[in-house]
Structure formats: structure tokens, C-alpha cells
C-alpha positions as CSV (number, residue, x, y, z in Angstrom):
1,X,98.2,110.7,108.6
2,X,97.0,107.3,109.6
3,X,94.3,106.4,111.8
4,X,93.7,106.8,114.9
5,X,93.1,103.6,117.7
6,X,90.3,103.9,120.1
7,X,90.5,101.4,122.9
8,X,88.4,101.0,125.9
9,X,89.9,100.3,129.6
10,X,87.2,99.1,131.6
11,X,86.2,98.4,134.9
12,X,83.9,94.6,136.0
13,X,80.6,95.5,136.5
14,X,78.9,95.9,140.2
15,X,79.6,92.8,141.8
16,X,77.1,90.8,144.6
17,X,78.4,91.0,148.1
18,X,76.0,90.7,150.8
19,X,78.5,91.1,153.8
20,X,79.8,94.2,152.4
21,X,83.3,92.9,152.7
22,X,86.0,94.1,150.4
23,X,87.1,91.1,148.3
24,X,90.1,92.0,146.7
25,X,91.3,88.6,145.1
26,X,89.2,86.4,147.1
27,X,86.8,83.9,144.6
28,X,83.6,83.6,144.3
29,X,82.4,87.2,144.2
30,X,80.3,87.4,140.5
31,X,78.5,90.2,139.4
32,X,75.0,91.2,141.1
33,X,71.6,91.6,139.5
34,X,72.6,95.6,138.8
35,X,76.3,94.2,137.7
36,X,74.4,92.1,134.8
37,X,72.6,95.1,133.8
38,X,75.6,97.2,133.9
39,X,77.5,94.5,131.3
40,X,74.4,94.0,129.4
41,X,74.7,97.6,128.4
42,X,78.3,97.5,127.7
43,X,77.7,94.7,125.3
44,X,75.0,96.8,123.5
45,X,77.6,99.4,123.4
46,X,80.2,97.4,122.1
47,X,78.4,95.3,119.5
48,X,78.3,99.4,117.8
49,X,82.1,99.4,117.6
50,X,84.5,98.0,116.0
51,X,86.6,96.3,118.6
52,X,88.3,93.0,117.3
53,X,89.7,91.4,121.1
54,X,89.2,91.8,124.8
55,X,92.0,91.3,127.4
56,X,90.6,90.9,131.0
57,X,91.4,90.2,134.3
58,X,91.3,86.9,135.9
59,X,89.3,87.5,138.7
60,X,85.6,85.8,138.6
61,X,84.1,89.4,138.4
62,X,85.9,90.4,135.7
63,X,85.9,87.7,133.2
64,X,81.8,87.6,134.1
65,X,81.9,91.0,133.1
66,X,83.8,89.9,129.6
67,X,81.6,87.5,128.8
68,X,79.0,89.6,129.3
69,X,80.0,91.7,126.4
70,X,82.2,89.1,124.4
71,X,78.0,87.3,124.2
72,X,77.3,91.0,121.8
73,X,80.2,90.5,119.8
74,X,80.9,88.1,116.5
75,X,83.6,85.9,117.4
76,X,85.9,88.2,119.6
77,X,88.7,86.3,121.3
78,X,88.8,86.9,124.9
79,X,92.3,86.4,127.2
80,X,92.6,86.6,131.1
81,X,96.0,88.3,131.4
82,X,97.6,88.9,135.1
83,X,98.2,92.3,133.9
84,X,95.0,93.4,134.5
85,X,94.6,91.9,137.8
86,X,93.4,93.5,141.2
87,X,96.0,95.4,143.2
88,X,98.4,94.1,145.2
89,X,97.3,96.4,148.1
90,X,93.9,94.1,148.0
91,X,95.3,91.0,149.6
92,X,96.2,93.0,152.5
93,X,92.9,94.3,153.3
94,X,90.3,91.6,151.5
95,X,87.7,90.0,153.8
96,X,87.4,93.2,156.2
97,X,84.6,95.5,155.9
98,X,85.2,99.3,154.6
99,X,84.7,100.9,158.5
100,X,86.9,98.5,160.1
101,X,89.8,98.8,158.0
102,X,91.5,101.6,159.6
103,X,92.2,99.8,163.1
104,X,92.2,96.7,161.4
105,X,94.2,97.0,158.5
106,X,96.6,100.0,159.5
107,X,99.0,99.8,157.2
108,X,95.9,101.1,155.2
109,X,96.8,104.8,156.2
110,X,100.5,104.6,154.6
111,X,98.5,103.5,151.5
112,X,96.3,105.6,151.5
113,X,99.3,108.7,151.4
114,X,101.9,107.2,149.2
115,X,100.5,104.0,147.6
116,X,103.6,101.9,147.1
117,X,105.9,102.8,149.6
118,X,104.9,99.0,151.5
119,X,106.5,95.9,150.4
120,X,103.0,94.3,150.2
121,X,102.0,97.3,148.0
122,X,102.4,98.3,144.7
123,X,103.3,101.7,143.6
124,X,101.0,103.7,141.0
125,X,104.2,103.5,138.3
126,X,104.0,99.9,138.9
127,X,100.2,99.3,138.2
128,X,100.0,101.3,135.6
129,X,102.7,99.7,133.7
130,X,101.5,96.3,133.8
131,X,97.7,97.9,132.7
132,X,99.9,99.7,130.0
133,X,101.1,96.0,128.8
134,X,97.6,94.8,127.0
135,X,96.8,98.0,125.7
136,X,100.0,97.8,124.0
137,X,99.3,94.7,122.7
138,X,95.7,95.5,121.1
139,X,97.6,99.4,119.3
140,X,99.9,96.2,117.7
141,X,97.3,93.9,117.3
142,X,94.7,95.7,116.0
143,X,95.9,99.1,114.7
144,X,93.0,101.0,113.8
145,X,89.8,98.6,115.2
146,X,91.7,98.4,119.1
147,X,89.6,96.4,121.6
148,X,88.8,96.1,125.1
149,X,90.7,95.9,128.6
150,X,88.7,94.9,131.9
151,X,90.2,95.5,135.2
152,X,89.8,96.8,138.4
153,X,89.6,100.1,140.2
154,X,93.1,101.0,141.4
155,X,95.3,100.0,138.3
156,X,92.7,101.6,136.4
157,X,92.9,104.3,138.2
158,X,97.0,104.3,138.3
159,X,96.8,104.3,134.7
160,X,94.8,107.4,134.7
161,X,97.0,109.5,137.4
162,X,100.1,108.5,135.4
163,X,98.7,109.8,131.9
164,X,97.2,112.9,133.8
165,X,100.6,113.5,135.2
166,X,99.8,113.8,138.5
167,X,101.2,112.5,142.3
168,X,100.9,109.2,143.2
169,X,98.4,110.3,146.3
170,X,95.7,111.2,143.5
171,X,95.0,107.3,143.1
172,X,92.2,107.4,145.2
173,X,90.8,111.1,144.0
174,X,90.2,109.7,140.9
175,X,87.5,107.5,140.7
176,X,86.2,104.8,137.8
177,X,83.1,103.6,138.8
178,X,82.4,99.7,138.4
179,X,80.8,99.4,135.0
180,X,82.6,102.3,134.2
181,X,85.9,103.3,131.8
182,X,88.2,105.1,130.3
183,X,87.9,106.0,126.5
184,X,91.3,106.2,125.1
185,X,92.4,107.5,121.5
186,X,95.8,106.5,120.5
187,X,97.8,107.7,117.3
188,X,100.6,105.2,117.1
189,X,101.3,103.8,120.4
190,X,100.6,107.8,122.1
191,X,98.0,108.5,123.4
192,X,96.2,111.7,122.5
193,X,93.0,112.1,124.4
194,X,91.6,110.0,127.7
195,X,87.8,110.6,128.5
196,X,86.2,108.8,131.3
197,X,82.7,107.1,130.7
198,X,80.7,106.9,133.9
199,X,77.9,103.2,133.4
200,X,75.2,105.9,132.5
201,X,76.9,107.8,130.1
202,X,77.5,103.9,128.2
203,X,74.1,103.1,129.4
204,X,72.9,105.9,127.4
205,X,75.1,105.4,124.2
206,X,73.8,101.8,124.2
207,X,70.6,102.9,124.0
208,X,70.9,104.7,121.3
209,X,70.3,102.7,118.0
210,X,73.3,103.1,115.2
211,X,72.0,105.3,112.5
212,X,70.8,102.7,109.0
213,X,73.3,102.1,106.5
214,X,71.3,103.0,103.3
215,X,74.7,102.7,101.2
216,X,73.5,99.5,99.2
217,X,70.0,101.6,98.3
């Protein structure tokens, strides 16, 4: 039976943003002091595994969030792919504060129901396709060993509602926190299992120190 491929679709760390806007794909919005932490401890994590590449978003939070983690590993390639990228939805409403998006932003409400019914949207089939495109590329790549995904909270979340099999509108019921992700085991290019890591939960397992390998005694 051959091995199973454990790869890792995460989401960039918290990120600093004083005005409390929502950024979407707008630069200049790095990780904050708690965002550091947060990839500090997926590094630790990681540096335990035996991931051999990390795909990430472009996106200034997200390839901070990379290199993060890529500083805990021993000479792991990383590659910004567009695959990963922020939703499409996120031009649309970037630069607007969360309670002033609904008069603001309207078009936010036919989101909100059926994401990808707009023409400036994307649907969930859509997102998680393109998310679906790297972690494709790491089961060929690096059968067995896998490797690491960083993107953002909606095509994350797209990917999740399609494996789960549920409606489109479950998008935003289905929450991956920043610093957070999903934990995926693949036999082949199936995948068999899907667990989702809140940060604490990989806080916790990074704190944990990988049990002595006495073999060579």
C-alpha cells in the first residue's frame, strides 16, 4: 500500500492593521507583533516535519508568513503562486471597514448568500480549484514528504466546503483562523482525512519537543 502524503494548507498569520480596514489585495499590510508569534510557532512546528517545499501567496502577508517558517527549515524552496491568492470578492470591498460594508459595499449581501453569482466574484468551485492546483503539485512533487500551502481565508475556506461537500453559502460558516490550517492526508492524489488546526492547537504541538532518536546508541 504506499504511503500516505500529509500536506498543510495554511492561512498568513495575524496581520497589523491599525485602521481596522479590510485590506483584501491592497500592499503594505505585514504581519503584527501577535502575526510574528503566530509564524514563529509554525516554523517550530514545521522544522518537526518532513515537508520538502512551500507554495504561497503573493500578497505581503503571506509570503512574511513563509518566510517565517521557510527561516526553521534546511533549504526549503519557496514559490509565490497566484493560485493561492486572496479572493476576488476582496477588491470589491478592501479599504472599508467591517461595519460599513453593508451600505457601502452592497453587493456584499449577494456575496454573502451565493458567493459567485457577481461578475466581480468568484464562485466557491472556482477558488477552490485554483487552491487545489499547488497541492497538486507538492502530492507530484514530493509524494510521501508533501509540503506547505499559504493562503488566505476564503479560498481556504472554499477548499474546505468543497471537500466537505457542502453548499456554496457555508463559505463563511466555516472559519480558518489566521495562523491557522488545514491538515490534509492524501493517498495518491485523494484525499482521505481533512482536520483543521486552530494557531493554539500548532502553538501547542510546537512546543512540544520531538522525542530523542537514540537509534545510533
Amino acid at each position: 500500500m504506499p504511503e500516505p502524503t500529509r500536506l498543510y494548507l495554511a492561512r498568513h498569520c495575524d496581520v497589523e492593521n491599525p485602521e481596522h480596514i479590510l485590506y483584501g489585495h491592497l500592499p503594505g499590510f505585514g504581519l503584527s507583533s501577535k502575526g510574528i508569534e503566530q509564524a514563529n510557532a509554525m516554523g517550530r512546528f514545521f522544522a518537526n516535519t518532513a515537508v520538502k517545499q512551500i507554495y504561497t501567496s503573493p500578497l505581503e502577508r503571506a509570503t512574511q508568513t513563509a518566510s517565517i517558517i521557510d527561516s526553521y527549515l534546511d533549504g526549503v524552496p519557496v514559490e509565490t503562486t497566484p493560485d493561492l491568492i486572496e479572493a476576488k470578492f476582496g477588491l470589491y470591498v478592501q479599504g472599508v471597514r467591517p461595519r460599513d460594508i453593508p451600505w457601502r459595499r452592497p453587493l456584499w449581501w449577494v456575496h454573502m448568500v451565493w458567493p459567485g453569482l457577481l461578475p466581480n466574484d468568484e464562485s466557491v468551485g472556482a477558488m477552490a480549484a485554483r487552491v487545489k492546483r499547488p497541492l497538486l503539485r507538492l502530492l507530484r512533487e514530493h509524494p510521501t514528504e508533501g509540503g506547505i500551502c499559504i493562503s488566505h481565508g476564503d479560498p481556504i475556506q472554499a477548499f474546505w466546503v468543497q471537500a466537505d461537500g457542502r453548499p456554496p453559502y457555508a463559505l463563511h460558516r466555516l472559519q480558518c483562523a489566521k495562523g491557522g490550517m488545514l491538515v490534509l492526508d492524501y493517498l495518491g492524489e485523494n484525499l482521505q482525512h481533512l482536520e483543521y488546526w486552530p494557531p493554539e492547537r500548532i502553538a501547542a504541538a510546537a512546543a512540544v519537543e520531538p522525542e530523542a532518536d537514540t537509534s545510533h546508541v
